[in-house]
Phi, psi and omega in degrees: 000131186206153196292005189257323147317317215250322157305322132347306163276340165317293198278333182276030178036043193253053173328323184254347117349293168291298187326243187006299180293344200259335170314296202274335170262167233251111164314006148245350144322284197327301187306320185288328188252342165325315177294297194292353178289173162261178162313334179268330153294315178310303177300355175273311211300315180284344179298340143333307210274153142322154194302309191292318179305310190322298184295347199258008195263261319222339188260337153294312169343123135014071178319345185287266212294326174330280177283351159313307200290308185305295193324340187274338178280142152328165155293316202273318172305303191276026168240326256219308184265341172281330163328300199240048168281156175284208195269326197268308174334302199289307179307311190316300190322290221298312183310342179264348179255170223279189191281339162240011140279319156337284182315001190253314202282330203267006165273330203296317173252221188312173156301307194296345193264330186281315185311269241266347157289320163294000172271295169331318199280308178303052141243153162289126189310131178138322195266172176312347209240329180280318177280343183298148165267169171269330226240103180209166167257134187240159191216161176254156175311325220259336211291166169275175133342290175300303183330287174358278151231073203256268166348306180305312202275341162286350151263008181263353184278347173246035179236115201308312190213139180265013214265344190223146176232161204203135197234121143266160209228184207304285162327003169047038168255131191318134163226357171164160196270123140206162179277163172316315206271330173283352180280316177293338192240058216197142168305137192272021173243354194283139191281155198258003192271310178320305170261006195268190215230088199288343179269055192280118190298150200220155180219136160312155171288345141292358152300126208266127194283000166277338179285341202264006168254332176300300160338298194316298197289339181278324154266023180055053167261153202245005156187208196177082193312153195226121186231161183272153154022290209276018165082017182243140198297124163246356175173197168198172205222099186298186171282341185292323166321299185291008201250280200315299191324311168323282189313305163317298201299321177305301171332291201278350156318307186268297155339307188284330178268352133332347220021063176247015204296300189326307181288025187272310177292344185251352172313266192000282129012294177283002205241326162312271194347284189318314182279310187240004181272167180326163162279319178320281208307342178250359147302309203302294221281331187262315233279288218289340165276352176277345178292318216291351162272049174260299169281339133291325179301329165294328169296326179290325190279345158288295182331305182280349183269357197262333171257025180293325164331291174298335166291307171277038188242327206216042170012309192288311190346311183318295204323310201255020152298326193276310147353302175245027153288257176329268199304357157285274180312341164305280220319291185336308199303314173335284196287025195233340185245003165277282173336283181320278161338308199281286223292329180281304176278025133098341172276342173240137198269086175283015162303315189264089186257314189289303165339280165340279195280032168227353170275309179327304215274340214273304204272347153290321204282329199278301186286339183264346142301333182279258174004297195289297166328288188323286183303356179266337205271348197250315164300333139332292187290327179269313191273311201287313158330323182278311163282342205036073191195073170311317169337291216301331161281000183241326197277355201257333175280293163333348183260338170267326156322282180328288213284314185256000129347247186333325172305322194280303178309306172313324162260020136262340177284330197269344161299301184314307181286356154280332181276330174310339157218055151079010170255177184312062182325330201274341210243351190242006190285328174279313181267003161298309186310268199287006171287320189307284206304291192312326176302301182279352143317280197315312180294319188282322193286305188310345210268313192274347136297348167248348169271004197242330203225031176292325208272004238234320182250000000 
């Protein structure tokens, strides 16, 4: 299975074909090309899978791609398929779509699916009781081996995981632990009380949920119970579980020491908009920055009529505009996608912001001098001779010295300030850099030209 198989039948409109191959292959294919789809390819693709493939893919997903597909659904297929999401799944969707559609879907389904997701939900968000699912298998002391799993197999087809077993007393308060496998390898007249683990680590519904994925993980466990107040077992919080938290936690983790937090929850969101909202909606976010490098570009263009003298006076000077125009912009795009990269994996600390951006300026500053020798030594040589006008090479090199210096500064200073106040970094970082660059490119160069080659016009 490959995104390139699914497109074929796609495009050669060989539906029952695709059905068939998506029948037959492996749910983790499917998912792996799923991804590479467009939107539009997803939603022919899934409409497709089984009923059983849909929910268990549909439960891997994205909350992102989760609602592209629901916007694509009938009312009743996305009631239908959020119904038979587990409990923790399901509060994740719902919390990420606005409110009333939520409210539309949890009136929609079933009762026993609506109780028990408003239970989940009535916890704080954050916590053991908001992530957990309810849904495990519990046994009693008394019970044998055989009872035992008797009981597994008759509940196990409706259990996100069997893997873990969990023994309660009348008062359904945790009283001891044990896995599938000791239970499978257990004497079959022997009492569960005999095998079980009496000491069960346990976590609150009010445990805060990075500690209880921490947990999971230092102690490698494949789920982790979860009980109330009065000590009685209400759910467990799996590892697949204990994987997003992390990740997520790790995300707002690496932000938050950025003083970036805010911004983990508005990408998504901003990154839906840009790709798949209306054209109004991705004109409001892109348009006001492309004016304002509109209205630089006209300010550079006064800029260069203002030195129209110095153009008909000394002709070659045109030439090596687009030269410290472009090589500004390299630099920029560079240092704002070094940033952009750092601040996300986690290498760059803006709290220690100034450390960074004074290494940032150190190393344009470094490459424009590498950069501004060469090239002046060639201009010198290609122009100044030809023209006798030797100058034209220290002026096109000090301008580039300057210009990608100030570039470097510029991609790293002009993102941080933009996420700092709260705007859209990914759609205005380029062109403020280049309105910025290109205005004070055009000055610095006219400037080393009229100081190296003023007697001249």
């Amino acid at each position: 299975m490959t995104k390139d198989m699914i497109l074929t039948h796609i495009s050669n409109k060989d539906m029952e074909k695709l059905k068939t191959l998506l029948a037959t292959s492996e749910e983790l294919e499917i998912l792996y090309a799923f991804h590479d789809l467009t939107p539009e390819e997803q939603v022919i693709t899934f409409r497709l899978l089984s009923k059983d493939q849909a929910l268990r893919i549909f439960e891997e997903l994205d909350t992102d791609l989760q609602h592209n597909l629901l916007r694509s659904f009938t009312d009743e297929k996305a009631i239908e398929l959020v119904n038979e999401l587990a409990p923790d799944d399901r509060v994740k969707l719902l919390e990420e779509l606005p409110a009333s559609v939520a409210k539309k879907l949890i009136n929609a389904i079933s009762p026993a699916e609506r109780a028990s997701t408003n239970v989940l939900m009535g916890y704080e968000s954050e916590t053991a009781g908001r992530v957990m699912t309810p849904e495990f298998i519990s046994l009693s002391r008394e019970m044998t081996v055989t009872e035992a799993l008797a009981k597994v197999r008759r509940q196990a087809q409706d259990m996100e995981t069997v893997y873990a077993l969990y023994v309660t007393d009348n008062a359904k308060k945790l009283t001891g632990v044990l896995s599938l496998k000791e239970l499978v390898c257990a004497e079959s007249d022997a009492k569960v009380e005999d095998i079980m683990i009496k000491h069960a680590i346990s976590v609150t519904t009010d445990t805060d949920q990075e500690e209880v994925a921490r947990t999971l993980q230092e102690l490698d466990l494949l789920a982790l119970p979860v009980v109330d107040k009065e000590g009685r077992m209400v759910g467990i919080v799996t590892i697949d579980d204990a994987i997003d938290i992390l990740e997520e936690e790790v995300t707002e983790d690496i932000f938050d020491q950025a003083g970036l937090a805010d911004v983990t929850g508005k990408e998504s969101s901003r990154s839906e908009v840009l790709v798949h909202g209306s054209l109004w909606s991705i004109w409001k976010v892109r348009l006001p920055f492309l004016i304002i490098t509109l209205a630089a570009g006209m300010f550079a263009g006064a800029m260069i009529a203002g030195f129209e003298e110095a153009l008909e006076s000394i002709a070659v000077v045109a030439i090596f505009i687009p030269l410290i125009m472009d090589m500004g912009g390299n630099v920029g795009t560079q240092s704002s996608t070094v940033f952009a990269r750092g601040v996300v994996l986690g290498h760059i600390n803006v709290k220690k912001f100034l450390r960074h951006f004074v290494k940032e300026v150190g190393i344009g500053l470094s490459m424009g001098i590498l950069v501004g020798v060469v090239a002046g030594i060639i201009t010198a040589v290609w122009q100044g001779r030809q023209n006798d006008m030797p100058m034209i090479g220290l002026a096109v090199g000090l301008a580039l010295v300057v210009t990608m210096t100030l570039a470097s500064l510029l991609g790293f200073l002009v993102p941080y300030a933009l996420i700092k106040f709260k705007v859209d970094q990914a759609a205005g970082s380029a062109p403020i850099i280049t309105s910025i660059k290109d205005i004070a490119g055009l000055a610095i160069y006219f400037f080393f030209v009229s100081a190296f080659m003023g007697h001249m016009l």
